[in-house]
DRENDO-1510 file (C-alpha; in Angstrom, 1 decimal, always signed):
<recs>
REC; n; res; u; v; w
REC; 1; UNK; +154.8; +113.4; +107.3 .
REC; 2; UNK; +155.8; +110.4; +104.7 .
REC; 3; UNK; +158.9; +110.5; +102.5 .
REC; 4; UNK; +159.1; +114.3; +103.0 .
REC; 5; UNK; +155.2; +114.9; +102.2 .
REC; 6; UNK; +152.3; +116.1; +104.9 .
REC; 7; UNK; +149.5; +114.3; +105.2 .
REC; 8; UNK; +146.6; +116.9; +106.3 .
REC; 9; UNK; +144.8; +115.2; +109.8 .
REC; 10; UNK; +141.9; +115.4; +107.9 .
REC; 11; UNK; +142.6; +113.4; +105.0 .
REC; 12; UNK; +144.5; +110.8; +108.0 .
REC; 13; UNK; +140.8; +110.9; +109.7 .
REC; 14; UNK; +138.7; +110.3; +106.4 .
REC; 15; UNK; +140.9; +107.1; +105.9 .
REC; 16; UNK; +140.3; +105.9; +109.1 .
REC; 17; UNK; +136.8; +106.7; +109.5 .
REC; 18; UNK; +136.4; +104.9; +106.0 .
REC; 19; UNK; +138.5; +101.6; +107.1 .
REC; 20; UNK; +136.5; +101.5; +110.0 .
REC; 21; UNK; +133.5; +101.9; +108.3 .
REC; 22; UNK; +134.2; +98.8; +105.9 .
REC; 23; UNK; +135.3; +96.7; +108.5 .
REC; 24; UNK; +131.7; +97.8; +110.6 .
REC; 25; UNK; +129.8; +96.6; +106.9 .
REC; 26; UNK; +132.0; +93.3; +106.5 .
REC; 27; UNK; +131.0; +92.2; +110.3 .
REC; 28; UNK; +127.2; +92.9; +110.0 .
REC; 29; UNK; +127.5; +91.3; +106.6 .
REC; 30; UNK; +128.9; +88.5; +108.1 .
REC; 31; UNK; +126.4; +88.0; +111.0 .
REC; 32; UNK; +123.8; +88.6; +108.5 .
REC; 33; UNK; +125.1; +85.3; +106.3 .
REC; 34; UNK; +125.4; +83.7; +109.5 .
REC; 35; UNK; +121.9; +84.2; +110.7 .
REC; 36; UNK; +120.4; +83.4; +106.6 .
REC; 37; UNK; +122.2; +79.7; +107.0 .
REC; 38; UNK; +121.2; +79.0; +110.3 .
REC; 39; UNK; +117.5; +80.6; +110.0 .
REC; 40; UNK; +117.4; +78.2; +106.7 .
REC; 41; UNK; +118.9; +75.2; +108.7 .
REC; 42; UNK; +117.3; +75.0; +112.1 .
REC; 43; UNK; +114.7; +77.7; +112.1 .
REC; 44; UNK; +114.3; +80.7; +113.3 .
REC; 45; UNK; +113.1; +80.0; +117.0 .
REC; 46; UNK; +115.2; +77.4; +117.3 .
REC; 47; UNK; +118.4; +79.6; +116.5 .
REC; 48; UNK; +119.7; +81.8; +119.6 .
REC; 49; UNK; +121.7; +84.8; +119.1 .
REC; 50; UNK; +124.7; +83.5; +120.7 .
REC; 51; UNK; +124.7; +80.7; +118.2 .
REC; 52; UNK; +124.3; +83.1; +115.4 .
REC; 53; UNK; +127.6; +85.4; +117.2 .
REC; 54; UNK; +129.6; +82.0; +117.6 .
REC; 55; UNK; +129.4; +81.1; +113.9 .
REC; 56; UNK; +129.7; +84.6; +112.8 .
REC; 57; UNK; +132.8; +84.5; +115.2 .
REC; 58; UNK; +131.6; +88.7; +116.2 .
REC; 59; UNK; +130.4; +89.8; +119.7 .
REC; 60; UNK; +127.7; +90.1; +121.4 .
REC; 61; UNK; +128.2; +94.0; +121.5 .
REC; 62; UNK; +128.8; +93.8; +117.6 .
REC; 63; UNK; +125.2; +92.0; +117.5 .
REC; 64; UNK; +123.0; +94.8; +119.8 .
REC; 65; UNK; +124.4; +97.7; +118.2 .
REC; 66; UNK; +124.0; +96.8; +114.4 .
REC; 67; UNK; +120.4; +95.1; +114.8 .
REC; 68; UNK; +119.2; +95.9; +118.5 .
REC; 69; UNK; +117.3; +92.3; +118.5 .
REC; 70; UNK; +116.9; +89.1; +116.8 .
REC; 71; UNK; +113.9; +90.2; +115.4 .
REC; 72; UNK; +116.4; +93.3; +114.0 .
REC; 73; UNK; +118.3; +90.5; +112.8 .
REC; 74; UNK; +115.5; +88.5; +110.8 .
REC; 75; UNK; +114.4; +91.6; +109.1 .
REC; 76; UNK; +117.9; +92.8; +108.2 .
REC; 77; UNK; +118.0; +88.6; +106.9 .
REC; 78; UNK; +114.9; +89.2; +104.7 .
REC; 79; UNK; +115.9; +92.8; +103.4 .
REC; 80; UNK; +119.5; +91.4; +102.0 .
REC; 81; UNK; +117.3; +88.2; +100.5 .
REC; 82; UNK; +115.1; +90.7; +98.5 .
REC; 83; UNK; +117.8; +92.7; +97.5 .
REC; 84; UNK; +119.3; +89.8; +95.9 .
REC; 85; UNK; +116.3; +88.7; +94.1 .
REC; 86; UNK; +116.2; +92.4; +92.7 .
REC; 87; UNK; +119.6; +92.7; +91.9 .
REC; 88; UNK; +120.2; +88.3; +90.5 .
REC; 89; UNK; +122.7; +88.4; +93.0 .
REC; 90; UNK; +121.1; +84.7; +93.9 .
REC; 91; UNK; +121.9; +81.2; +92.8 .
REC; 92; UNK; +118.5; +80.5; +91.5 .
REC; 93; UNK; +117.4; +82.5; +88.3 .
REC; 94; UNK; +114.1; +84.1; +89.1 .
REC; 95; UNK; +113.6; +85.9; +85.5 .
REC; 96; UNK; +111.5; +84.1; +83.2 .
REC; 97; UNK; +111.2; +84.3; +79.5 .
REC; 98; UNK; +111.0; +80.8; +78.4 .
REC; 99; UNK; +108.7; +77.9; +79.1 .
REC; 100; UNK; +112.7; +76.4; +79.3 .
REC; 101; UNK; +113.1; +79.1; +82.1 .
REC; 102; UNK; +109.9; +78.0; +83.9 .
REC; 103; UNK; +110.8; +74.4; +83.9 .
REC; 104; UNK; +114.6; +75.1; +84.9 .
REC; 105; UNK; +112.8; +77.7; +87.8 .
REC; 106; UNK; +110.8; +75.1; +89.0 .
REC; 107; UNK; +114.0; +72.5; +89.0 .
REC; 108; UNK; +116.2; +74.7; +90.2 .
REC; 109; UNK; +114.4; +74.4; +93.6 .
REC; 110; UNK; +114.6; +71.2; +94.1 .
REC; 111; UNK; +117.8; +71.3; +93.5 .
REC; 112; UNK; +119.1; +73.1; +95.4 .
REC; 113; UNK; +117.0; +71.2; +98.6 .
REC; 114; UNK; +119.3; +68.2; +96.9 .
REC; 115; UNK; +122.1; +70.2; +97.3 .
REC; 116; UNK; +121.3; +69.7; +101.5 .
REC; 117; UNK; +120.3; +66.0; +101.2 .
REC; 118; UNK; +116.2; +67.3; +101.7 .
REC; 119; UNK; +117.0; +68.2; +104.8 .
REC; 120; UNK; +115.6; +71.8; +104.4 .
REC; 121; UNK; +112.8; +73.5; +102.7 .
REC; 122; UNK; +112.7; +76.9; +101.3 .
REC; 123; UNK; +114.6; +79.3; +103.3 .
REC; 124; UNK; +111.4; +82.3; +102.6 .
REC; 125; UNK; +108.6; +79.4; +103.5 .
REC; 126; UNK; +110.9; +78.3; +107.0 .
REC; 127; UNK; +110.6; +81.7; +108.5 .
REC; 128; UNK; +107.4; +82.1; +107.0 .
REC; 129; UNK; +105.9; +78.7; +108.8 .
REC; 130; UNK; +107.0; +80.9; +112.1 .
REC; 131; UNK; +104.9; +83.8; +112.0 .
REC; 132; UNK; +103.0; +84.7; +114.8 .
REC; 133; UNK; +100.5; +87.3; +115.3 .
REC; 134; UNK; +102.5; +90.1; +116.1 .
REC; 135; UNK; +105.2; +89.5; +112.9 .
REC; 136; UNK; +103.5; +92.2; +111.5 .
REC; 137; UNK; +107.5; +93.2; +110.1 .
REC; 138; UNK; +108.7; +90.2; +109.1 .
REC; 139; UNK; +104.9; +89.1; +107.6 .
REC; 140; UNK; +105.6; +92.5; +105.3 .
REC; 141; UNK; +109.2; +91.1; +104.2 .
REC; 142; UNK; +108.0; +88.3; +103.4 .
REC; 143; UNK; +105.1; +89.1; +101.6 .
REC; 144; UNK; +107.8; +91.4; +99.5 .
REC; 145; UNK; +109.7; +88.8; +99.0 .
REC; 146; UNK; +106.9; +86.8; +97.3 .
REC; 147; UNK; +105.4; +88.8; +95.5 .
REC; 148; UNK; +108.4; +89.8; +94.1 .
REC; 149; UNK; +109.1; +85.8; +93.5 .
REC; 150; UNK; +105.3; +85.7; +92.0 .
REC; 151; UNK; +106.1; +89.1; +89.7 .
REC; 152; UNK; +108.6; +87.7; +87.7 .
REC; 153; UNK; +106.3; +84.8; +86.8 .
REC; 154; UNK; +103.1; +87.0; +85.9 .
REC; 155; UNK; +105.2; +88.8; +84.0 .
REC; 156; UNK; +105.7; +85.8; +82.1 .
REC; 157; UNK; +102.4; +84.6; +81.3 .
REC; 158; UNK; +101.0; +87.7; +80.9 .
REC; 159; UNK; +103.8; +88.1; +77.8 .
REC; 160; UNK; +102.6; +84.5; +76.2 .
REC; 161; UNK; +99.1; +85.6; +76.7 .
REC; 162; UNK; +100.0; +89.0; +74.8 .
REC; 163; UNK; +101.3; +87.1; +72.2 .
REC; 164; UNK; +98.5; +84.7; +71.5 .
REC; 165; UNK; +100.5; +81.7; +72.8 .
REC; 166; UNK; +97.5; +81.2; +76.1 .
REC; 167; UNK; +94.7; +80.3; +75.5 .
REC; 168; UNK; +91.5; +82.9; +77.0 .
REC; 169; UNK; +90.6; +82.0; +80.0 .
REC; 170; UNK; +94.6; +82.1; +81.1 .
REC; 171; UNK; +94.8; +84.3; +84.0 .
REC; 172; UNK; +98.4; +85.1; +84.6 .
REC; 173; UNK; +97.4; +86.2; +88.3 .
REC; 174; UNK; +96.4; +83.0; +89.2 .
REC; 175; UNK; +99.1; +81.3; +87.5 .
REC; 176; UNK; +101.8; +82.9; +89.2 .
REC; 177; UNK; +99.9; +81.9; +92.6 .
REC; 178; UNK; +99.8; +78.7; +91.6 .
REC; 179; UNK; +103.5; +78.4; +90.3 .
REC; 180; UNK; +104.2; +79.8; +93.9 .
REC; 181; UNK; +102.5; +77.8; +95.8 .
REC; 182; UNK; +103.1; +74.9; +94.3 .
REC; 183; UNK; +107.3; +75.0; +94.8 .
REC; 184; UNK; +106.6; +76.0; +98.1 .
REC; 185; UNK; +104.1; +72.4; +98.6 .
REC; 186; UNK; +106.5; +70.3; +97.0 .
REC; 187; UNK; +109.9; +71.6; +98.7 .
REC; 188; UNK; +107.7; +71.0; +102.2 .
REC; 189; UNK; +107.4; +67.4; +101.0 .
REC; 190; UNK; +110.3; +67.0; +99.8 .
REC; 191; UNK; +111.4; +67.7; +103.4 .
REC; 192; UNK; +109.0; +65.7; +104.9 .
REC; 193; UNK; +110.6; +62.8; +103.0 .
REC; 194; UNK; +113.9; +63.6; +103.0 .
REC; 195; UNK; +113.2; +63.0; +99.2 .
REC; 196; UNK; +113.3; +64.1; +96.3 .
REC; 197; UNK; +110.7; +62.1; +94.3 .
REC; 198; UNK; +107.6; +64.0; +96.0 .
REC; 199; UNK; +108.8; +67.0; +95.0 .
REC; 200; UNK; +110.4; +66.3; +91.5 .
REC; 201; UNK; +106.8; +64.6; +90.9 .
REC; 202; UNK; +104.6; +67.4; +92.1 .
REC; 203; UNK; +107.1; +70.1; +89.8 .
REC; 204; UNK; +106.7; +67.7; +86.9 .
REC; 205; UNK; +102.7; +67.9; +87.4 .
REC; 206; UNK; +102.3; +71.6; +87.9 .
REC; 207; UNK; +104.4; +72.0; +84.6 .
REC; 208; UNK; +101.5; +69.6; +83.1 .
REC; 209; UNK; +98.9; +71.5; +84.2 .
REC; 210; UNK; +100.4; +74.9; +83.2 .
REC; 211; UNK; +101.0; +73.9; +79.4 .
REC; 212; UNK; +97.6; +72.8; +79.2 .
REC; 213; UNK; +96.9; +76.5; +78.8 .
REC; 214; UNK; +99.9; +77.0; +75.9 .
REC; 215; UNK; +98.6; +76.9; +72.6 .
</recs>
């Protein structure tokens, strides 16, 4: 009873369940942040589950029960990363509807390797340089995650090719391959170098070869 009024138990029990419930999200949230920067930073062989429950400051309990193994935890990783490419929800803009756009996508990239003085490369491309045979999960994620990267540039030039703006033999397919792997060569360069000339030089090359096609 509060200030003369009952509280039924179960209405009691449905805020507790729910409190709980939020707290549960906000500490696999945060070990799933945890593991993306460190994953991103060092790798993901290289980065132990304690180190990811240390800067997470959870428990090793907390760790098991919401992802059962580290391999749990890399997948959960990729999942949330796909979901934020869906949703924007990231710091680069992956939608493309400009030539200005693909300029600023390709960029944007670098920049943000400047952003950690070149000492990383993409965060999709680090796990993906891990694979082994039996990553048949995490090869899946990741090949979501590109293609869903690649998409939004297809999608592109298959618009200016619509219009007229490409000339014939344009093949948005192998456009959007090329626009993918070509960030992906020049961030691992950039790494290499712990520069950004390589990499600013490569972008400003692909770009070249790209409006070659633009009538």
């Amino acid at each position: 009873m509060a200030n003369g009024i009952v509280v039924p138990k179960g209405i009691c029990s449905t805020r507790i369940m729910k409190a709980k419930s939020a707290r549960g999200e906000e500490t696999r949230l945060r070990m799933i942040r945890a593991a993306q920067d460190l994953f991103h930073k060092q790798g993901v062989r290289a980065t132990s589950p304690d180190q990811i429950i240390e800067a997470s400051r959870t428990g090793k309990g907390q760790f098991y029960h919401y992802f059962g193994s580290k391999e749990g935890l890399v997948h959960e990783v990729l999942r949330a990363q796909l979901d934020a490419i869906k949703t924007g929800a990231t710091p680069l803009e992956y939608k493309i509807r400009s030539w200005e756009d693909l300029e600023r996508w390709f960029i944007g990239h670098i920049e943000q390797q400047k952003s950690f003085n070149m000492s990383r490369g993409c965060p999709f491309g680090t796990i993906a340089n891990e694979l082994g045979e039996g990553d048949e999960l995490l090869r899946l994620d990741l090949s979501l995650i590109f293609e869903m990267i690649r998409h939004h540039v297809v999608v592109f030039f298959g618009g200016e090719k619509s219009a007229g703006r490409l000339c014939p033999a344009a093949d948005p397919e192998q456009m959007g391959d090329f626009c993918v792997a070509a960030i992906q060569g020049a961030m691992m360069m950039g790494k290499v170098k712990r520069d950004s000339k390589p990499a600013e030089a490569a972008v400003r090359e692909a770009l070249a070869h790209l409006k070659r096609y633009a009538i």
